[in-house]
Biopython code that builds the backbone (N, CA, C, O; Angstrom):
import numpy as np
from Bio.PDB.StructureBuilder import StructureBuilder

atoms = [
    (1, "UNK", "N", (32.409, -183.251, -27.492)),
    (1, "UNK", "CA", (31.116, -182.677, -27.186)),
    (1, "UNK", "C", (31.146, -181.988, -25.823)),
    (1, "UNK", "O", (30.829, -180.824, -25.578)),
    (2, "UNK", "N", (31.706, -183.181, -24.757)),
    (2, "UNK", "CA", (31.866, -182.085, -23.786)),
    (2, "UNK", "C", (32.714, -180.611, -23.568)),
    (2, "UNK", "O", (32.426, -179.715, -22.775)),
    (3, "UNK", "N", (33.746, -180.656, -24.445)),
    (3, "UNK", "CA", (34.563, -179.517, -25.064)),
    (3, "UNK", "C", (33.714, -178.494, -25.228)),
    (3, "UNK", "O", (33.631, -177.497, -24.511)),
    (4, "UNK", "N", (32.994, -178.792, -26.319)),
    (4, "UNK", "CA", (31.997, -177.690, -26.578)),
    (4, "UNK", "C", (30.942, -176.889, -25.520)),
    (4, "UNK", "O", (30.618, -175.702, -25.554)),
    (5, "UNK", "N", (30.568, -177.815, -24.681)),
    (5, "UNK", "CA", (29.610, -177.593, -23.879)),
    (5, "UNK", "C", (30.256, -176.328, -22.738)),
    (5, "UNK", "O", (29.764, -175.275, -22.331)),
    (6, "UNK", "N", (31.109, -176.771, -22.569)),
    (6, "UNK", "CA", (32.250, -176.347, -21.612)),
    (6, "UNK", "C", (32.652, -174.743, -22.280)),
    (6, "UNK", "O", (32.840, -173.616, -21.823)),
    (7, "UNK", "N", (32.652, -175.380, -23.585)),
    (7, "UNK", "CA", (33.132, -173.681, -24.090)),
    (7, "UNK", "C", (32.071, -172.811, -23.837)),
    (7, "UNK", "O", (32.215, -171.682, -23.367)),
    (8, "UNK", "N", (30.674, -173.481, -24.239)),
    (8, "UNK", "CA", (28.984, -172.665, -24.744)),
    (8, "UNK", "C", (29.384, -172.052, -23.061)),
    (8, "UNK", "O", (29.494, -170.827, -23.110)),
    (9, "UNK", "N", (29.647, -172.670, -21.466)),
    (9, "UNK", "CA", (29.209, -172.360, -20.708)),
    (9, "UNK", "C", (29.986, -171.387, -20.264)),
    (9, "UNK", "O", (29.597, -170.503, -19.501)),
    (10, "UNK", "N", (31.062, -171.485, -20.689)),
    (10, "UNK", "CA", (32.499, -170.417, -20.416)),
    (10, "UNK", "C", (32.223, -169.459, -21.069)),
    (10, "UNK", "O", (32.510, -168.446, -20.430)),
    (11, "UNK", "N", (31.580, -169.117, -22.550)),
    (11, "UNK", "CA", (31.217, -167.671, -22.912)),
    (11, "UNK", "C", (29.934, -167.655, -22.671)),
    (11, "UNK", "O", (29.411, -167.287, -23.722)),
    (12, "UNK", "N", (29.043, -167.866, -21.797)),
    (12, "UNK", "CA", (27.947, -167.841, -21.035)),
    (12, "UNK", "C", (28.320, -167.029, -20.074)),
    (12, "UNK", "O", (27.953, -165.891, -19.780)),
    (13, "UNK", "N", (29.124, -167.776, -19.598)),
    (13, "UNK", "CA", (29.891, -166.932, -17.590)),
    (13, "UNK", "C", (30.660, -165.497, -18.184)),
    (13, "UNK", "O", (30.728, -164.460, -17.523)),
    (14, "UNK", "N", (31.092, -165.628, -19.251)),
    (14, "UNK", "CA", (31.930, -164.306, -19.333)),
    (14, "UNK", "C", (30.973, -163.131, -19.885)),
    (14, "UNK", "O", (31.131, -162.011, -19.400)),
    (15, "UNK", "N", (30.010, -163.326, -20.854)),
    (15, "UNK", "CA", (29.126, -162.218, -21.084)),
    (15, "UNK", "C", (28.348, -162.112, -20.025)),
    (15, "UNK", "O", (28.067, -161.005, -19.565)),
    (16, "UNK", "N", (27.997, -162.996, -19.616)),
    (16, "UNK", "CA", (27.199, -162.543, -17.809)),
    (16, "UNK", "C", (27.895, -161.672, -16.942)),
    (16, "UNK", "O", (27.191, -160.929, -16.258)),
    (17, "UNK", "N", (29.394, -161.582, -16.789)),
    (17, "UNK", "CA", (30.245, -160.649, -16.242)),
    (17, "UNK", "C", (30.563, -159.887, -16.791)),
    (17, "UNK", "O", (30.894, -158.950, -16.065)),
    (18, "UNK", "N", (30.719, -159.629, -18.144)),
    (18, "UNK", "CA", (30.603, -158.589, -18.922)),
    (18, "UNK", "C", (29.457, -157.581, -18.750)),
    (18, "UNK", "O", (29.471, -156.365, -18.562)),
    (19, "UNK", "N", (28.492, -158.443, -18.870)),
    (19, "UNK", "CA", (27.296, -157.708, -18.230)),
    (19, "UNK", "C", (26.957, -156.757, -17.173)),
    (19, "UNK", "O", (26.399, -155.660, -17.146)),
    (20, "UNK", "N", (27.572, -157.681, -16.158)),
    (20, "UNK", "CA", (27.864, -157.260, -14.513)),
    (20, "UNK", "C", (28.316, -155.842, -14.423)),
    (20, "UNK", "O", (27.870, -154.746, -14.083)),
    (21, "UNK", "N", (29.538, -156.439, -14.940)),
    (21, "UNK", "CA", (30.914, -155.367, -14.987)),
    (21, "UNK", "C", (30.344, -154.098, -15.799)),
    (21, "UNK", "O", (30.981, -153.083, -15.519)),
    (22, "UNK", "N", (29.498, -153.927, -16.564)),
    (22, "UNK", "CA", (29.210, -153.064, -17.547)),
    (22, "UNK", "C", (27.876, -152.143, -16.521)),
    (22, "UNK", "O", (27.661, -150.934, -16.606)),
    (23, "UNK", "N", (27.336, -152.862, -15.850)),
    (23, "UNK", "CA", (26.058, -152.055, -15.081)),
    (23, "UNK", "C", (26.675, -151.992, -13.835)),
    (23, "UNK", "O", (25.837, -151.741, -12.968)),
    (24, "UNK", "N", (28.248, -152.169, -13.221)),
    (24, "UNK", "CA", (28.430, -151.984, -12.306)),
    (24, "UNK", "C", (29.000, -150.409, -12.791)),
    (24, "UNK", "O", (28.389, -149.394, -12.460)),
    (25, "UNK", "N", (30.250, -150.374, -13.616)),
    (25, "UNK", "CA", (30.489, -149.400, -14.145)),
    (25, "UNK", "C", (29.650, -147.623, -14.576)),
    (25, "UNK", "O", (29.951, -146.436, -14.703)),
    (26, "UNK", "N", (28.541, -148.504, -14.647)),
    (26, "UNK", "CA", (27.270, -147.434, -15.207)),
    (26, "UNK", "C", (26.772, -146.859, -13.803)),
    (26, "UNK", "O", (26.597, -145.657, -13.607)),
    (27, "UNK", "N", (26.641, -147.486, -13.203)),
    (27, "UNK", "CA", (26.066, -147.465, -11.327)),
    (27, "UNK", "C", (27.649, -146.498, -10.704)),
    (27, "UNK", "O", (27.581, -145.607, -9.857)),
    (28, "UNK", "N", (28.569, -146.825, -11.174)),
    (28, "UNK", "CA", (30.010, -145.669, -10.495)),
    (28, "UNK", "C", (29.709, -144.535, -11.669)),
    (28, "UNK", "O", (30.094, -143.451, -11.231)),
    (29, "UNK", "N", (29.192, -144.403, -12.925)),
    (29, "UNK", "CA", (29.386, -143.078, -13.459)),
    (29, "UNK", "C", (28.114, -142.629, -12.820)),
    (29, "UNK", "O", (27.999, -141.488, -12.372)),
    (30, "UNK", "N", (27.030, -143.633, -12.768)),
    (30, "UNK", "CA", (25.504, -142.478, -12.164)),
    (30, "UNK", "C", (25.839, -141.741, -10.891)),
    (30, "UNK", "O", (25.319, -140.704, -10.477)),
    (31, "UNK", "N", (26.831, -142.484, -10.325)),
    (31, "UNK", "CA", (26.810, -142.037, -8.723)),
    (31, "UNK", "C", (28.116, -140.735, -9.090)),
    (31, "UNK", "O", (27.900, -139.708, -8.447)),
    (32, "UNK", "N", (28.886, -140.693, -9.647)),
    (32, "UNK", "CA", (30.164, -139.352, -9.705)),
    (32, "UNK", "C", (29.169, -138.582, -10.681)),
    (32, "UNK", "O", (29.004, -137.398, -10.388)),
    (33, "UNK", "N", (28.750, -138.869, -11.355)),
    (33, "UNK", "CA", (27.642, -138.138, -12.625)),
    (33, "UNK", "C", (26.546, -136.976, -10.891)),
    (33, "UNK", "O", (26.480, -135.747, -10.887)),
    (34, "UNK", "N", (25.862, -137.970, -9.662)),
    (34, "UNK", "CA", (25.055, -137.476, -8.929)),
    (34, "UNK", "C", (25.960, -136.337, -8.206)),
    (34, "UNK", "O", (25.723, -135.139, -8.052)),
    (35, "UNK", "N", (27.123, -137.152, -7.800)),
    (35, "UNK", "CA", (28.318, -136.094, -6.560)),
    (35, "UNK", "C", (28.561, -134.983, -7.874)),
    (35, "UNK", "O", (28.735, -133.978, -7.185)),
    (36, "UNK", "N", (28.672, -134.562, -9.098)),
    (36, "UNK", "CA", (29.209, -133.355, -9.650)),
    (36, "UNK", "C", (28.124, -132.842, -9.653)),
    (36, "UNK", "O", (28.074, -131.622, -9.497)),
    (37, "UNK", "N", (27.143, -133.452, -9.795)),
    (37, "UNK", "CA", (25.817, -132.282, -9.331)),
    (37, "UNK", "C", (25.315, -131.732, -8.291)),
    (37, "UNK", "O", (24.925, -130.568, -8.209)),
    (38, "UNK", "N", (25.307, -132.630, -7.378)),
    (38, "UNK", "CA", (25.545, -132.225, -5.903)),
    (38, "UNK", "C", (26.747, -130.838, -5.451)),
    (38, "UNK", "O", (26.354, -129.786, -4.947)),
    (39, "UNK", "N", (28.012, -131.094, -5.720)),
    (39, "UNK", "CA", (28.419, -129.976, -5.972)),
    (39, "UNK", "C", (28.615, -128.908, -6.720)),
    (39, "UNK", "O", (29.146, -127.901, -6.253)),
    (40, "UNK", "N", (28.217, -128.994, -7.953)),
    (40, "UNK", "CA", (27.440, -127.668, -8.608)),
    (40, "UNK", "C", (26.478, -126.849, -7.698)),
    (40, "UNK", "O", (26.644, -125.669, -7.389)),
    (41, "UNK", "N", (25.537, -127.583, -7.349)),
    (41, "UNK", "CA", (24.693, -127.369, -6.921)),
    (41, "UNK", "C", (25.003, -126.138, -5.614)),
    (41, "UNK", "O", (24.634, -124.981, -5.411)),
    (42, "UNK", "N", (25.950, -127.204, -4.858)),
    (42, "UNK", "CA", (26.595, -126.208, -3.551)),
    (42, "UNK", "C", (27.443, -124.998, -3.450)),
    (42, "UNK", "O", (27.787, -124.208, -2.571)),
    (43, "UNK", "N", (27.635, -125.183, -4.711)),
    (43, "UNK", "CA", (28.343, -123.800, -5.582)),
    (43, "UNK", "C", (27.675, -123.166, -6.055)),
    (43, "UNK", "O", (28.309, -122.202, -6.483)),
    (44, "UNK", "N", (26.678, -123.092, -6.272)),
    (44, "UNK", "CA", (25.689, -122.164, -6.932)),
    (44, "UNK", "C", (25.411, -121.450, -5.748)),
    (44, "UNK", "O", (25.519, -120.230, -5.623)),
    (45, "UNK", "N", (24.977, -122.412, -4.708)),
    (45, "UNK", "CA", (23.936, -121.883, -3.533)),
    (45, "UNK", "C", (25.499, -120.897, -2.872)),
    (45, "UNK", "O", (25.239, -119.759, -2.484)),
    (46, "UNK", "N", (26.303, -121.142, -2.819)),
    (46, "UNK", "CA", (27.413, -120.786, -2.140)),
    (46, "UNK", "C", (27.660, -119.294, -2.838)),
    (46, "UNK", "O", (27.680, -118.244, -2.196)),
    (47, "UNK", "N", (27.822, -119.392, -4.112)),
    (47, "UNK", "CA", (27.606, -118.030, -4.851)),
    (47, "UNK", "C", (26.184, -117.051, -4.550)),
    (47, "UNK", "O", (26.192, -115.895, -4.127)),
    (48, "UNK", "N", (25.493, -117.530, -4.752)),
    (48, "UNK", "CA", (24.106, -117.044, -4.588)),
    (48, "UNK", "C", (23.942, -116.523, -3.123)),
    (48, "UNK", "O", (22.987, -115.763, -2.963)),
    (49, "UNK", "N", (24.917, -116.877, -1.727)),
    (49, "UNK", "CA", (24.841, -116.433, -0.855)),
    (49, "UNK", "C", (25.410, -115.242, -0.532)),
    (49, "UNK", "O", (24.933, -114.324, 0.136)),
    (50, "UNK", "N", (26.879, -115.366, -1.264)),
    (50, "UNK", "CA", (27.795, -114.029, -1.737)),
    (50, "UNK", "C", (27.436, -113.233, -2.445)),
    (50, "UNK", "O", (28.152, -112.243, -2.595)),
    (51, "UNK", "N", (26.384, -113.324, -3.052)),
    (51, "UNK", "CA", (25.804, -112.482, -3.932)),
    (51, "UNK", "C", (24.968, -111.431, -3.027)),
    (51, "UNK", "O", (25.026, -110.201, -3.038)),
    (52, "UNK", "N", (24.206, -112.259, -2.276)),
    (52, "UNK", "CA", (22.983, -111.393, -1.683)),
    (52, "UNK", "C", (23.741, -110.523, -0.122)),
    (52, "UNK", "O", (23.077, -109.617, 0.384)),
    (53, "UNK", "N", (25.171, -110.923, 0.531)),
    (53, "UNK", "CA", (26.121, -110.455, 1.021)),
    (53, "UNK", "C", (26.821, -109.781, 0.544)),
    (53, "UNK", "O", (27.662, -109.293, 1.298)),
    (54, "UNK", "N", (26.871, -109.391, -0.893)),
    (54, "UNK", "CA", (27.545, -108.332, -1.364)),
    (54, "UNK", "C", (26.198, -107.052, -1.386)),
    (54, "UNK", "O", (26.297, -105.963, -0.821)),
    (55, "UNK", "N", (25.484, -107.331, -1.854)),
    (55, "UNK", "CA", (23.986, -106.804, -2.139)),
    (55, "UNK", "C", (23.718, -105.861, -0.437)),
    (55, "UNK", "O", (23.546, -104.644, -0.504)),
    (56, "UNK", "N", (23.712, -106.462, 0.772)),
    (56, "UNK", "CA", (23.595, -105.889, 1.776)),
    (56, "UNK", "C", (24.783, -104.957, 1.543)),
    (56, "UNK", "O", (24.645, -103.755, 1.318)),
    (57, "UNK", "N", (26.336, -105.792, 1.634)),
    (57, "UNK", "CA", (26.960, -104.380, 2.416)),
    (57, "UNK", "C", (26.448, -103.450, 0.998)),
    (57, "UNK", "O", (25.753, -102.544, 1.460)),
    (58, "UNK", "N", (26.490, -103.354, -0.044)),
    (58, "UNK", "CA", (26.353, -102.113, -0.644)),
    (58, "UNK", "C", (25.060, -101.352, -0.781)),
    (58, "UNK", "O", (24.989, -100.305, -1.425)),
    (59, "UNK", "N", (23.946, -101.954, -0.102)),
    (59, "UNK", "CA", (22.641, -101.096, 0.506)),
    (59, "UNK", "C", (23.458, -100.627, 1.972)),
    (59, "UNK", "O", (22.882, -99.644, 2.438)),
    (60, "UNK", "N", (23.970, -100.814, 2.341)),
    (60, "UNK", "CA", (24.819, -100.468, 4.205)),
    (60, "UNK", "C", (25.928, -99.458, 3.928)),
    (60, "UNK", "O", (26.198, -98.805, 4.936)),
    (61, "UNK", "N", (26.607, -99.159, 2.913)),
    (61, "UNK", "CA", (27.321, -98.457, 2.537)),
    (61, "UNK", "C", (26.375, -96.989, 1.805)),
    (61, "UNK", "O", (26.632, -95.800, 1.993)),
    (62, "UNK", "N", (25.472, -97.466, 1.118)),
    (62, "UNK", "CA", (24.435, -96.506, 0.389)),
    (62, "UNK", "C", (24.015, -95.666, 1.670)),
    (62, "UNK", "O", (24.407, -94.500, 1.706)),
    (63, "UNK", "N", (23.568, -95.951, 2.288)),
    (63, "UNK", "CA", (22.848, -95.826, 3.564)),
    (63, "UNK", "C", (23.891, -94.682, 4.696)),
    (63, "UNK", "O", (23.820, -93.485, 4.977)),
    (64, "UNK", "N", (24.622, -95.581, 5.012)),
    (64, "UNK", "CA", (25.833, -94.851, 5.542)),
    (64, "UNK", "C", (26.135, -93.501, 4.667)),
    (64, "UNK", "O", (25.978, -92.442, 5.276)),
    (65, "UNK", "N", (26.519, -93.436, 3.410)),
    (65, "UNK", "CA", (26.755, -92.265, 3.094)),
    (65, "UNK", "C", (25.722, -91.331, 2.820)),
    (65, "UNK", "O", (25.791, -90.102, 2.856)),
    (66, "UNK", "N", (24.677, -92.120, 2.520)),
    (66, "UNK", "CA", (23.380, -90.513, 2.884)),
    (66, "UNK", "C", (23.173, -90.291, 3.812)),
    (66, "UNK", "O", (22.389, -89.357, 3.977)),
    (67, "UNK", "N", (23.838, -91.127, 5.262)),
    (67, "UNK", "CA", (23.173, -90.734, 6.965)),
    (67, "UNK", "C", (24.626, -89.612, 7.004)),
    (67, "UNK", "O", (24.548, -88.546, 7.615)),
    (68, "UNK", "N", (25.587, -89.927, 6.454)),
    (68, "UNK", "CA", (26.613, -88.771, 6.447)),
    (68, "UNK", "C", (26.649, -87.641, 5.536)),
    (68, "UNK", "O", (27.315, -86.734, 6.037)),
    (69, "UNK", "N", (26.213, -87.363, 4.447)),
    (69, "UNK", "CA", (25.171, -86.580, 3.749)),
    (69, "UNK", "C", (24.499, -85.603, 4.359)),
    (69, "UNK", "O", (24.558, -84.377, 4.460)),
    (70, "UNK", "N", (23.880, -86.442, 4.717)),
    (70, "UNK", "CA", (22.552, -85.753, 5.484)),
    (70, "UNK", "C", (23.267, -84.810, 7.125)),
    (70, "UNK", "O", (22.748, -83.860, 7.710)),
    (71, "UNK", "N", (24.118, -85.283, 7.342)),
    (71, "UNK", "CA", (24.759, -84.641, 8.859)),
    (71, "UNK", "C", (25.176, -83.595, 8.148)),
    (71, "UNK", "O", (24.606, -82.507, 8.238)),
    (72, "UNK", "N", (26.360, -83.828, 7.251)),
    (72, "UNK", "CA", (26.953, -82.098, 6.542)),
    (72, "UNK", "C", (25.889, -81.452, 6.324)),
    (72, "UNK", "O", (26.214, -80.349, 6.764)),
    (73, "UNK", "N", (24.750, -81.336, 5.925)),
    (73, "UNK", "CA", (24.045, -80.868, 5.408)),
    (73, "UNK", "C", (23.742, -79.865, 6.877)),
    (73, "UNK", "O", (23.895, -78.648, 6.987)),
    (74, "UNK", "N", (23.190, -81.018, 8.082)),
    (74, "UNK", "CA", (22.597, -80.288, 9.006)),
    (74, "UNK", "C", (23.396, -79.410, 9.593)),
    (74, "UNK", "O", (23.031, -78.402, 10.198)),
    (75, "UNK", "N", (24.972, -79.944, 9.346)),
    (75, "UNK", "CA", (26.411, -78.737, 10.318)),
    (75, "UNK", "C", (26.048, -78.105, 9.536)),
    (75, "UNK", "O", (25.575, -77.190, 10.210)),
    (76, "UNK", "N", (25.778, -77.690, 7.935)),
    (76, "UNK", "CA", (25.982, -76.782, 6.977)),
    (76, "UNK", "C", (24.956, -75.632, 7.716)),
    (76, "UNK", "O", (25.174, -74.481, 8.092)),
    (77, "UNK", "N", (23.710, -76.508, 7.745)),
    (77, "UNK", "CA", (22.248, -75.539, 7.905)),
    (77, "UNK", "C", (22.969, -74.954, 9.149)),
    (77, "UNK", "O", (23.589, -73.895, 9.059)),
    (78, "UNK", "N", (22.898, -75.539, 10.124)),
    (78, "UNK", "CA", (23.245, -74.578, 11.370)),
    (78, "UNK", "C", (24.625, -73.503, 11.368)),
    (78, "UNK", "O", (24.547, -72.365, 11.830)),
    (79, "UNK", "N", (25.585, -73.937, 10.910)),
    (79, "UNK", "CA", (26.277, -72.788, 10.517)),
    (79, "UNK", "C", (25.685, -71.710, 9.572)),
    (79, "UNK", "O", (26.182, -70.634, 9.237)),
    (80, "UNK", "N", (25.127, -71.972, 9.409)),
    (80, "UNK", "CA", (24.531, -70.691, 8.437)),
    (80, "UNK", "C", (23.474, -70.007, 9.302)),
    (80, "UNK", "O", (23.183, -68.820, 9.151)),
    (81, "UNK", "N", (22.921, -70.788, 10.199)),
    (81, "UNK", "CA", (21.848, -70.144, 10.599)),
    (81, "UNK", "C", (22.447, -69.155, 11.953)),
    (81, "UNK", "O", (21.969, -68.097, 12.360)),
    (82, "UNK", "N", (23.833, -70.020, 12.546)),
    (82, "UNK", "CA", (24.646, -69.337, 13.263)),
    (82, "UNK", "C", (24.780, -67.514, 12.348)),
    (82, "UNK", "O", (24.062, -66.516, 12.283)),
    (83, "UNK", "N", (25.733, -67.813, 11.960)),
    (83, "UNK", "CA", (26.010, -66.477, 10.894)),
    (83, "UNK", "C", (25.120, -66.158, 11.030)),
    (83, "UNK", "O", (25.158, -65.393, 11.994)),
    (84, "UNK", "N", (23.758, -66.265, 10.495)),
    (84, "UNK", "CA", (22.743, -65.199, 10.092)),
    (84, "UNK", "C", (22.472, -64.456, 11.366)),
    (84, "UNK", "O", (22.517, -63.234, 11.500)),
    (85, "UNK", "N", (22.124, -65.535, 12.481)),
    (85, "UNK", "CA", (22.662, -64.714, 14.227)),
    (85, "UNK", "C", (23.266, -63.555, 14.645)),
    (85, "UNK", "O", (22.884, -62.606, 15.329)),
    (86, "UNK", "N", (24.134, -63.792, 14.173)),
    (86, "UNK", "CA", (25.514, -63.213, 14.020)),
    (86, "UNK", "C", (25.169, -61.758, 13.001)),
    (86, "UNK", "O", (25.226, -60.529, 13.008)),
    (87, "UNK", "N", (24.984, -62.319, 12.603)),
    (87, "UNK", "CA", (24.782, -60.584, 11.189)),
    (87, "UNK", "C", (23.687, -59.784, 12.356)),
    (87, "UNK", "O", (23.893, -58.666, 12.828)),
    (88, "UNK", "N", (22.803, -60.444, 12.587)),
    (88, "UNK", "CA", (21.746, -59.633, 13.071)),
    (88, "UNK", "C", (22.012, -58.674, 14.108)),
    (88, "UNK", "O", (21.504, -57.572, 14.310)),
    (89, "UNK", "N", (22.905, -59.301, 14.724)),
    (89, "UNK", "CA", (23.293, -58.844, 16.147)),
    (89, "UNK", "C", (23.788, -57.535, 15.841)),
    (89, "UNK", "O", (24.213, -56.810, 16.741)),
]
sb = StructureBuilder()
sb.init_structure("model")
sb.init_model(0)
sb.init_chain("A")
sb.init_seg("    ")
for serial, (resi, resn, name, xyz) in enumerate(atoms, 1):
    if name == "N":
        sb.init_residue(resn, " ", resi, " ")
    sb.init_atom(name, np.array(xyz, "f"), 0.0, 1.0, " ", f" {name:<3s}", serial, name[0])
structure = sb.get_structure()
């Protein structure tokens, strides 16, 4: 009888640690389950920063080449307006 008792309490103690062991386990996947989201997360934002840094230089480049555009244009006008000077004379 005491045999038995001994056994009832021994698979008592072991599904109780089974137990343990099973919500400790669950508590290490919630927490690597939280850190891969956490870094998703910082990767997104990390992309999303390169994104809006690509976005400038190519408004800064846009920009740049119509402020250089716009200069040929004005050497153009004044050479011409030179010449026309020039003819008159």
């Amino acid at each position: 009888m005491a045999a038995a008792k001994n056994s009832a309490a021994a698979m008592k103690k072991a599904e109780a640690k089974k137990k343990t062991e099973s919500k400790k386990q669950s508590g290490v996947q919630k927490m690597l389950a939280a850190k891969k989201a956490e870094e998703a997360m910082r990767q997104a934002e990390e992309e999303g920063r390169n994104e809006v840094e690509e976005d400038e230089e190519e408004v800064f480049d846009e920009e740049q080449e119509e402020e250089a555009a716009g200069e040929e244009e004005k050497e153009q006008e004044e050479e011409d307006y030179e010449e026309e000077e020039e003819e008159e004379e």
